[in-house]
C-alpha distance (Angstrom), angle and dihedral (degrees) to the residues before:
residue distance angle dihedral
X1 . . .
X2 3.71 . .
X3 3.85 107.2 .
X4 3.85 111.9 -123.0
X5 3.70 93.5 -125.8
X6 3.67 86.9 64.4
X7 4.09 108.8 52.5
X8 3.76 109.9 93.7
X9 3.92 94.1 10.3
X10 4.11 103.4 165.1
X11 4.10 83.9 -165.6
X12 3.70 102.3 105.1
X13 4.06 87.4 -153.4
X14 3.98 93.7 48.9
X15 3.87 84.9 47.3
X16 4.09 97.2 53.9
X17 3.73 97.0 37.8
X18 3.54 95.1 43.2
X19 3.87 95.5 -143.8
X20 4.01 132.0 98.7
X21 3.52 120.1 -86.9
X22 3.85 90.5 -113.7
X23 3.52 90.9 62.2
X24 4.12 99.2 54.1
X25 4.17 112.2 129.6
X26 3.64 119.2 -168.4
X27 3.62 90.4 -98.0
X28 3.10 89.0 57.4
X29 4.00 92.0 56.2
X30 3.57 85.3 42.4
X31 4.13 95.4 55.0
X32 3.59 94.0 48.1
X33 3.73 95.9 54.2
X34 3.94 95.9 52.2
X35 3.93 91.2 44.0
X36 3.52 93.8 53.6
X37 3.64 114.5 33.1
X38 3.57 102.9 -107.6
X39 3.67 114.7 -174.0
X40 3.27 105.9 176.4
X41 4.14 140.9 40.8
X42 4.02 124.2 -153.9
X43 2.97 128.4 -153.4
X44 4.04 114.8 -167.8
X45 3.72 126.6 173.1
X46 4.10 129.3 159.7
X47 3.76 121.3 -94.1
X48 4.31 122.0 -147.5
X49 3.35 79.4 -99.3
X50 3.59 95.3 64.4
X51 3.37 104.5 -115.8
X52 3.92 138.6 120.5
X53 3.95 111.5 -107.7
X54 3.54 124.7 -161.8
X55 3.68 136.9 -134.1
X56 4.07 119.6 -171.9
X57 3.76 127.3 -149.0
X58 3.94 124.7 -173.1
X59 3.90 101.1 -146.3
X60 4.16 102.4 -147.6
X61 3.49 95.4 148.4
X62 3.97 135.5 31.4
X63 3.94 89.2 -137.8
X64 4.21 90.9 67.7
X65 3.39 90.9 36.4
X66 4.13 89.7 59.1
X67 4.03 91.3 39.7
X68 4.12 82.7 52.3
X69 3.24 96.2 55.6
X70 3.65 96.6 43.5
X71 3.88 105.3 35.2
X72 3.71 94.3 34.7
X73 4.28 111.5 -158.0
X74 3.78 130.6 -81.3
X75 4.10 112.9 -107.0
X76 3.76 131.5 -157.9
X77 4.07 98.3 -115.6
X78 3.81 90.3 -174.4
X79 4.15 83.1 69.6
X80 3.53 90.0 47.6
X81 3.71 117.4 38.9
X82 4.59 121.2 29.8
X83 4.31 78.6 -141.5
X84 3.50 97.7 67.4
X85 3.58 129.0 67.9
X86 3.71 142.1 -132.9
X87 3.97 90.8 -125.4
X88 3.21 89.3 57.7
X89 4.03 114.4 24.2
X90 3.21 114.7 121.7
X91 3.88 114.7 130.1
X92 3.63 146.7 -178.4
X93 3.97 133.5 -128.0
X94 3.90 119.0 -163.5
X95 3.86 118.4 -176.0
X96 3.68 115.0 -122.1
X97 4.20 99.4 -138.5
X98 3.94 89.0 -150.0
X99 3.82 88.0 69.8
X100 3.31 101.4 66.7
X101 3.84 122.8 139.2
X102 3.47 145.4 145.0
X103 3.95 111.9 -104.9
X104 4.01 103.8 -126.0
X105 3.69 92.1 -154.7
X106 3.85 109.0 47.6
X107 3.28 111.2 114.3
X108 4.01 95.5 -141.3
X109 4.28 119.5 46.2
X110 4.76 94.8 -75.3
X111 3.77 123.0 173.0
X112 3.52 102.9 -159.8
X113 4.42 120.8 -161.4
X114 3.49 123.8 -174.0
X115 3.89 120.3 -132.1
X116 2.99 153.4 -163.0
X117 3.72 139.9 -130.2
X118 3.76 141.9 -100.8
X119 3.89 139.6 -173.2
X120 3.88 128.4 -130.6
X121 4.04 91.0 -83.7
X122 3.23 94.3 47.1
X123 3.83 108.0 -104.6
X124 3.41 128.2 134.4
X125 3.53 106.4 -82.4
X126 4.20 104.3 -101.1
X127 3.57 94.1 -139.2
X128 3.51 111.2 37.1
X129 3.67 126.2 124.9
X130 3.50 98.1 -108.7
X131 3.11 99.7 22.0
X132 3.87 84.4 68.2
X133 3.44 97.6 50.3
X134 4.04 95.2 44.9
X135 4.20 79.8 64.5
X136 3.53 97.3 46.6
X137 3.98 87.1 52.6
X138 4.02 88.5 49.6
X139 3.72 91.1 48.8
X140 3.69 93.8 54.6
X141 3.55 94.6 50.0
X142 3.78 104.3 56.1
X143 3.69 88.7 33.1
X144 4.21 91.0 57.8
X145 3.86 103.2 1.8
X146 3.48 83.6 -130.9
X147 4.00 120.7 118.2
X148 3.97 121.5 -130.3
X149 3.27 121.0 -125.5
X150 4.29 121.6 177.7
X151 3.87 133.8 166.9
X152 3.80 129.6 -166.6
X153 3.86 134.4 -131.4
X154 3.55 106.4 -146.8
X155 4.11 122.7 -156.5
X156 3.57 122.5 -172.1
X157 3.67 130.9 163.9
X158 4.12 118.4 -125.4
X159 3.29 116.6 -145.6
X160 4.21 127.2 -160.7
X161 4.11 128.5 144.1
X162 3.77 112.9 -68.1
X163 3.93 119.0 -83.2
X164 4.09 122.9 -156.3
X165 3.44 95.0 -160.9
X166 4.07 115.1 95.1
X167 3.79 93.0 -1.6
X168 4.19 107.2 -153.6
X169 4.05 111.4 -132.1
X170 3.39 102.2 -106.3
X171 4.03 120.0 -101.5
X172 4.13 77.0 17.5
X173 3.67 107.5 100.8
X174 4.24 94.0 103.8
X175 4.11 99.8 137.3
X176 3.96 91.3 -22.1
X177 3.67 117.0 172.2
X178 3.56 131.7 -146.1
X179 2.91 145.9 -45.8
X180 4.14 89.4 27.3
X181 3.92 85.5 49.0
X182 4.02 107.1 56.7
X183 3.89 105.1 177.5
X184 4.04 86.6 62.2
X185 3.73 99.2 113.8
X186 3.61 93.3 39.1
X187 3.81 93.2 62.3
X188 3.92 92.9 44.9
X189 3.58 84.6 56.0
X190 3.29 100.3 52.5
X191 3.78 83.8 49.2
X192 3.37 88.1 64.4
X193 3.60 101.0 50.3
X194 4.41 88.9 48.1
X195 3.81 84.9 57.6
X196 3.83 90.1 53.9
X197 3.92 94.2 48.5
X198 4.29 87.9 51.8
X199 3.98 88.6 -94.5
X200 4.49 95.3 152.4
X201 3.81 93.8 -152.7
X202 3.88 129.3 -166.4
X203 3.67 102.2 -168.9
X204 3.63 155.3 -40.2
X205 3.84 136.6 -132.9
X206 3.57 140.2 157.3
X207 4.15 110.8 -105.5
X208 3.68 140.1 -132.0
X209 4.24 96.2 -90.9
X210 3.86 108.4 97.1
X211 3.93 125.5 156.2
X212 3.41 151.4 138.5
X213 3.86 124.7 -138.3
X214 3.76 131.3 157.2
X215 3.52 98.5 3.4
X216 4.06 89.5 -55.4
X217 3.66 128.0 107.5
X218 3.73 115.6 -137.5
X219 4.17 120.0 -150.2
X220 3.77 126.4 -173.0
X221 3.77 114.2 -150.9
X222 3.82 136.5 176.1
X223 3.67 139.3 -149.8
X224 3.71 114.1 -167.4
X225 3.88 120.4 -160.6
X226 3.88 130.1 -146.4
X227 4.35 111.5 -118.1
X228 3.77 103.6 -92.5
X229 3.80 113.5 170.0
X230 3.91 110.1 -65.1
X231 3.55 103.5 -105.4
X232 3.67 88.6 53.1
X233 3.77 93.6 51.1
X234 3.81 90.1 57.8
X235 3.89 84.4 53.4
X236 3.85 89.8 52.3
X237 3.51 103.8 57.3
X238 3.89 93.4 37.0
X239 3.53 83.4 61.9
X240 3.75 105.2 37.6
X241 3.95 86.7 50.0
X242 3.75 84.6 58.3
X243 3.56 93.1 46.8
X244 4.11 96.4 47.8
X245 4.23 91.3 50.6
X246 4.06 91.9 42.2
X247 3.77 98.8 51.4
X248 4.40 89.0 36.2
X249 4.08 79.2 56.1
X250 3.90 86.4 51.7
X251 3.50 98.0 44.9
X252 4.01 101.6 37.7
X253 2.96 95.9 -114.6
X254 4.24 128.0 129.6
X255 3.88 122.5 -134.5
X256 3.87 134.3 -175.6
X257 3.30 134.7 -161.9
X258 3.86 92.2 -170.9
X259 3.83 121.7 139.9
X260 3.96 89.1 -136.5
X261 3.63 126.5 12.5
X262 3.48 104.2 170.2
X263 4.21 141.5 0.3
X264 3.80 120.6 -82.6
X265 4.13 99.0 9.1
X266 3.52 130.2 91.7
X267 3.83 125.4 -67.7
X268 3.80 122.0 -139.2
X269 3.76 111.5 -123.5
X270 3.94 125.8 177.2
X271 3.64 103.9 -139.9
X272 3.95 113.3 -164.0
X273 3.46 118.9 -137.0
X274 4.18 120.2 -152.8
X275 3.76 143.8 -175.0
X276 3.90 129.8 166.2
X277 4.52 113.3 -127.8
X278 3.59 131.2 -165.2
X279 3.59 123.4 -165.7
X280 4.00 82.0 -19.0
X281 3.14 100.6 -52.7
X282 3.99 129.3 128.0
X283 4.01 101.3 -112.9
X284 4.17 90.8 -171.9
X285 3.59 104.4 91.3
X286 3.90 140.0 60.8
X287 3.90 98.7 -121.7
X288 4.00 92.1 -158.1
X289 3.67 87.9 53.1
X290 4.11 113.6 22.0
X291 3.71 89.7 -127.0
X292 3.59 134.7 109.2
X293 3.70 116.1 -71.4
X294 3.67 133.5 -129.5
X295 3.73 90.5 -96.6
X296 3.40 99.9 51.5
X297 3.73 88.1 49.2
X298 3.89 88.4 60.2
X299 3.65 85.9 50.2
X300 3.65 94.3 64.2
X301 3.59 99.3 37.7
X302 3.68 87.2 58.7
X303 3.74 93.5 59.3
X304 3.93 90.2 44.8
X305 3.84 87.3 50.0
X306 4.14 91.7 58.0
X307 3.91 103.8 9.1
X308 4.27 84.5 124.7
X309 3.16 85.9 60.1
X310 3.88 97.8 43.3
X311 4.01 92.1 61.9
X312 4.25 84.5 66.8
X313 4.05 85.2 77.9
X314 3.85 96.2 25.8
X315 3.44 103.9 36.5
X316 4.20 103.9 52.9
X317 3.82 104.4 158.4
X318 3.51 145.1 45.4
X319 3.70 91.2 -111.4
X320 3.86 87.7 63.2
X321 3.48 87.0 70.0
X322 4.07 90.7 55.9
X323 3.54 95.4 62.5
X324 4.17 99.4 47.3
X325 3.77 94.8 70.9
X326 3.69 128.5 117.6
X327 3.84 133.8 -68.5
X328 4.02 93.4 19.0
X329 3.71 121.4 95.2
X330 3.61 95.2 -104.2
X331 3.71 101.6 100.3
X332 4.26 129.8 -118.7
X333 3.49 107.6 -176.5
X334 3.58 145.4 53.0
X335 3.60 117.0 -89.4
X336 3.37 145.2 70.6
X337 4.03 133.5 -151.2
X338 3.77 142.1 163.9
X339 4.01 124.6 -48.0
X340 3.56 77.1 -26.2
X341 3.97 112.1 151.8
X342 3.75 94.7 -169.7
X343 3.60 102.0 57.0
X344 3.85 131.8 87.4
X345 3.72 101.6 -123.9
X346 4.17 109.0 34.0
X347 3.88 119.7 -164.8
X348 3.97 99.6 -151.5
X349 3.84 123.7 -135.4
X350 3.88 104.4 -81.7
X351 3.15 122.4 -155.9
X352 3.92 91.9 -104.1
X353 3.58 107.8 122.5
X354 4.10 93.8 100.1
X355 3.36 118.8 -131.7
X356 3.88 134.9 91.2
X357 4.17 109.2 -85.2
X358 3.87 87.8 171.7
X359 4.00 91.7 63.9
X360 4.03 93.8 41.4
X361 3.71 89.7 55.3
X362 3.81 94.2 37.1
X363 3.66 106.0 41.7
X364 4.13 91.6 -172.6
X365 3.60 85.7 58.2
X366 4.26 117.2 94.0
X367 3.35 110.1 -124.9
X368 4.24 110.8 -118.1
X369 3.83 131.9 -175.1
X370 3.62 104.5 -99.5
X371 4.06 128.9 -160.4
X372 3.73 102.4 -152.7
X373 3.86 85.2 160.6
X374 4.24 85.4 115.6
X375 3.59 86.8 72.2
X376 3.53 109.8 64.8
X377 4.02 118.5 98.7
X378 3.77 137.4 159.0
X379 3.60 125.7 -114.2
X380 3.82 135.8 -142.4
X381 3.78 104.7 -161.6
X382 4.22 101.0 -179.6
X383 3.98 97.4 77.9
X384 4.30 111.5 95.5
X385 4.01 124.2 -177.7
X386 3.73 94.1 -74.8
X387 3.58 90.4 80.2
X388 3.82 131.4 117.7
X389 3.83 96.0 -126.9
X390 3.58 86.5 -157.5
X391 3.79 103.3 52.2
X392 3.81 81.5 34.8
X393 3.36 105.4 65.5
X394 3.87 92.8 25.6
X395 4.34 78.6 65.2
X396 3.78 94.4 49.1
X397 4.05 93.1 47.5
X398 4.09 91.5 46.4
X399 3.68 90.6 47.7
X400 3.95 93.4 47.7
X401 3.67 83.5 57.3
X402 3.68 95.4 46.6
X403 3.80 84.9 66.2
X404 3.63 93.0 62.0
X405 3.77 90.1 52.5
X406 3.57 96.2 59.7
X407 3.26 132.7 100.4
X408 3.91 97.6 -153.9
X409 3.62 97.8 37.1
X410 3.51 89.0 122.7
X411 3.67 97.0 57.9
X412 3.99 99.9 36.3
X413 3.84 80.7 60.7
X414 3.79 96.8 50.0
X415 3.98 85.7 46.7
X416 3.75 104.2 59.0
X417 3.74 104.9 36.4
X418 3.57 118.4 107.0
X419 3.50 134.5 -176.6
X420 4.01 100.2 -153.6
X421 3.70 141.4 67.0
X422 4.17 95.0 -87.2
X423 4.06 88.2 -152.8
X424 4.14 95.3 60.1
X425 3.90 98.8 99.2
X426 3.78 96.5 -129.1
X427 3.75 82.2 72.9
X428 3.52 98.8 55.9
X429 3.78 95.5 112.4
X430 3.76 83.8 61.8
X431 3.48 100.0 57.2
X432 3.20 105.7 43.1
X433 4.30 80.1 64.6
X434 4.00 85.1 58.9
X435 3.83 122.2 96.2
X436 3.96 115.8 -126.8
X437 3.51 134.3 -113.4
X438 4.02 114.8 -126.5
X439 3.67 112.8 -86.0
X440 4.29 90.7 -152.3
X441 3.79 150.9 33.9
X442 4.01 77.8 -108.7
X443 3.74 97.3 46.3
X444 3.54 95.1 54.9
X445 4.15 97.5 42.8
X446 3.90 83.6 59.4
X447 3.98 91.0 46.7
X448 4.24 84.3 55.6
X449 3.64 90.5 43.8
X450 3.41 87.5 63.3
X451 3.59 103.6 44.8
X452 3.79 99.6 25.1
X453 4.49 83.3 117.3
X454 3.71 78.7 74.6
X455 3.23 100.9 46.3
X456 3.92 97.0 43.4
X457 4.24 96.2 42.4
X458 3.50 114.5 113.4
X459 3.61 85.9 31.8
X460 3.87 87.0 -92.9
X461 4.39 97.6 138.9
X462 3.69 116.7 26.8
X463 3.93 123.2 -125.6
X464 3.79 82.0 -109.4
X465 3.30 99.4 56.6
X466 3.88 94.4 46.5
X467 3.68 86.2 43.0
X468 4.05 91.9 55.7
X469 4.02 96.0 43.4
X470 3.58 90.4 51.1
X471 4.07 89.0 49.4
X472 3.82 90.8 45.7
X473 3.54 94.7 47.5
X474 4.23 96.5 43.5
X475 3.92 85.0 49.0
X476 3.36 90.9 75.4
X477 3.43 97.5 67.6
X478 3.80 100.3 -153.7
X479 3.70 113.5 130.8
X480 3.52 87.5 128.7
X481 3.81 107.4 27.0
X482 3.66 98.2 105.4
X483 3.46 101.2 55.9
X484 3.98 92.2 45.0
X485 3.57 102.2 53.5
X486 4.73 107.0 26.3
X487 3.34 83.6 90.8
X488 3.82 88.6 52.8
X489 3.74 116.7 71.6
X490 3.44 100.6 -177.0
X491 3.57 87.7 47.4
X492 3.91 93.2 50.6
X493 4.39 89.3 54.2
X494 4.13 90.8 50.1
X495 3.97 86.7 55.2
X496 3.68 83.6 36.9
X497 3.90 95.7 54.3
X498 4.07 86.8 36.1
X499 3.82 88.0 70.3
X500 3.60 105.6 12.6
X501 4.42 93.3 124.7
X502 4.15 93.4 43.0
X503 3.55 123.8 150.2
């Protein structure tokens, strides 16, 4: 019988060998290049910079092909990573078979893999992207026995010359249909192509941000992702952030992934949703009561405990600090609460009312009992674009964990959740009570200095990783940017243009 993982596959490699993509052997790899007249091998891994980088192979002969696959190639880490050096650079890259996919815009038959990196014995390499995040997924499991699971919601911005026709409303676009949203069928597209790299998608929909500016029209759009297991999420929107810029490139179009890209309109953010499985089964809720349990609870009040800290690996550019400011839905504060768009850590409407919707709207339909209880997830809504997925999501799965090792998890949950909008002056008292978000690149190194022991228990990130975000984030030099130049538009669209193509 056809397994379920398999029916409606978009990956063309899933599709012909008819097994999931977790379960691909080099022979595997090997068959589907000689049955379908693969040219080409890529290799793609992510740079410090956090960006994919690619590595081509001409396949002439099935015997390099194998050694390839199994010996991987040698690197130079010093082009790669500010924490090695040239002395001593030399690197490894090791395809990761589950990666698999058919590249929709070579222009000769490629299967690209993504990898992963090695040092000169042999090891994993300690500081490596995902290599980092592999650990922090480890960690959480023997600490809980629970597995972690995340998914992304991705905003860009889509830029093209301005049209008359249709105009949007500005600050309008949230799920706007055609023809007053023009970018549509580019995003659906690009849907497309995610599927086909492994990307599990929920949905897409154009966003709030609309605007016109110098004879260009600006469009915020979204792709939302299903929870996969975490390291596989980080995979996901590495790839899908390849996919959106290569097919924009195609199309001439623009796109940004920028946390703010210009004063008084929306910022992109790229919230992270979470939820904790065992055996595969949802672990967030209390099934006796439909609310959260105890253990998500800890969850959250881990993330409260070191969300400073957390905008180090979500937060990578000055600009980040431009979109967490008051009054917007970007959050400032440190708390979180329930369908609450003003908090830092959201728990999303889930599904946990009872009842059967489907048969209410669908009056033919026989109403069932339905558990929905799969559904529910936490969010983290202060991460934008600029983010290292890798160290991102790394962050959010160590500080999940951190909740389980405290002793007052409990209570520091209890403490910061609030059931109001925090910015609404009659709840002033409140938020004054609430810890702060950094305001800078600088402001949030000095929040990791100070809980980096977190961060680097369990052996998860390595002192020289810790020591190199810090650097990169210091080096900017901008603990009091913001308040020099919001006043300054043309100020605000030089930083703007300065970081306009992060992440």
């Amino acid at each position: 019988m056809t397994n379920d993982t398999l029916i409606l596959n978009a990956n063309p490699v899933v599709a012909y060998l008819q097994k999931p993509a977790e379960e691909f052997t080099k022979a595997d790899i090997i068959k589907y290049v000689r049955e379908n007249d693969i040219r080409m091998v890529n290799f793609m891994y992510p740079g410090g910079d956090g960006k994919l980088k690619t590595l081509n192979f001409v396949i002439t002969n099935l015997q390099y092909l194998d050694t390839i696959l199994t010996c991987g190639e040698r690197v130079d880490g010093s082009s790669l990573f500010s924490f090695i050096q040239a002395g001593s650079s030399d690197l490894y890259v090791l395809p990761r078979f589950r990666t698999a996919f058919l590249d929709p815009f070579a222009p000769i038959a490629t299967l690209t893999l993504l990898c992963s990196f090695f040092d000169k014995d042999g090891q994993p390499l300690a500081s490596a992207p995902e290599q980092t995040l592999r650990k922090a997924a480890e960690a959480f499991t023997r600490t809980t026995g629970f597995q972690f699971e995340a998914m992304g919601e991705l905003e860009y911005y889509v830029i093209s010359a301005d049209e008359t026709v249709f105009p949007a409303i500005d600050q309008h676009g949230y799920h706007e249909s055609a023809p007053y949203a023009k970018t549509n069928a580019f995003r659906t597209r690009c849907m497309q192509y995610i599927a086909q790299t492994g990307g599990q998608i929920k949905y897409g929909h154009s966003e709030v941000g609309n605007f016109t500016l110098n004879g260009l029209t600006y469009e915020q759009n979204e792709i939302e992702f299903l929870p996969v297991p975490v390291e596989q999420a980080a995979d996901q929107l590495m790839l899908a952030k390849w996919v959106i810029r290569n097919l924009a490139y195609e199309e001439g179009y623009d796109v940004t992934f920028a946390p703010k890209i210009t004063t008084g309109k929306a910022g992109s953010g790229l919230h992270i949703h979470m939820r904790m499985t065992k055996d595969g089964q949802n672990q967030m809720l209390n099934p006796a009561t439909g609310t959260l349990s105890d253990d998500a609870r800890r969850m959250i009040a881990g993330m409260m405990d070191v969300a400073p800290a957390i905008t180090a690996f979500g937060n990578k550019n000055p600009m980040s600090y431009f979109r967490l400011v008051p009054h917007q839905e970007a959050p400032t504060n440190v708390c979180w609460g329930d369908r609450n768009r003003s908090v830092l850590v959201r728990v999303p409407l889930g599904w946990a009312a009872g009842g059967d919707m489907s048969a209410l709207a669908n009056p033919l339909e026989q109403a069932v009992a339905r558990d929905m209880s799969g559904k529910q997830t936490v969010e983290m809504r202060s991460p934008d674009g600029s983010a290292d997925l890798y160290q991102l999501l790394a962050g959010l799965c160590v500080a999940c964990r951190h909740g389980f090792e405290m002793a007052d998890a409990l209570d520091v949950a209890s403490r910061t959740y609030v059931n109001v909008n925090i910015h609404d002056a009659e709840n002033a008292d409140r938020l004054a009570q609430l810890a702060q978000l950094p305001d800078s690149c600088a402001a949030s190194a000095d929040c990791l200095e100070r809980q980096r022991a977190v961060f680097e228990q369990h052996g998860v990130f390595s002192p020289a990783m810790i020591d190199g975000i810090i650097a990169q984030l210091r080096a900017y030099d901008d603990s009091t940017l913001r308040q020099r130049v919001e006043s300054w538009p043309e100020e605000v669209m030089k930083l703007v243009n300065t970081y306009f193509h992060c992440g």
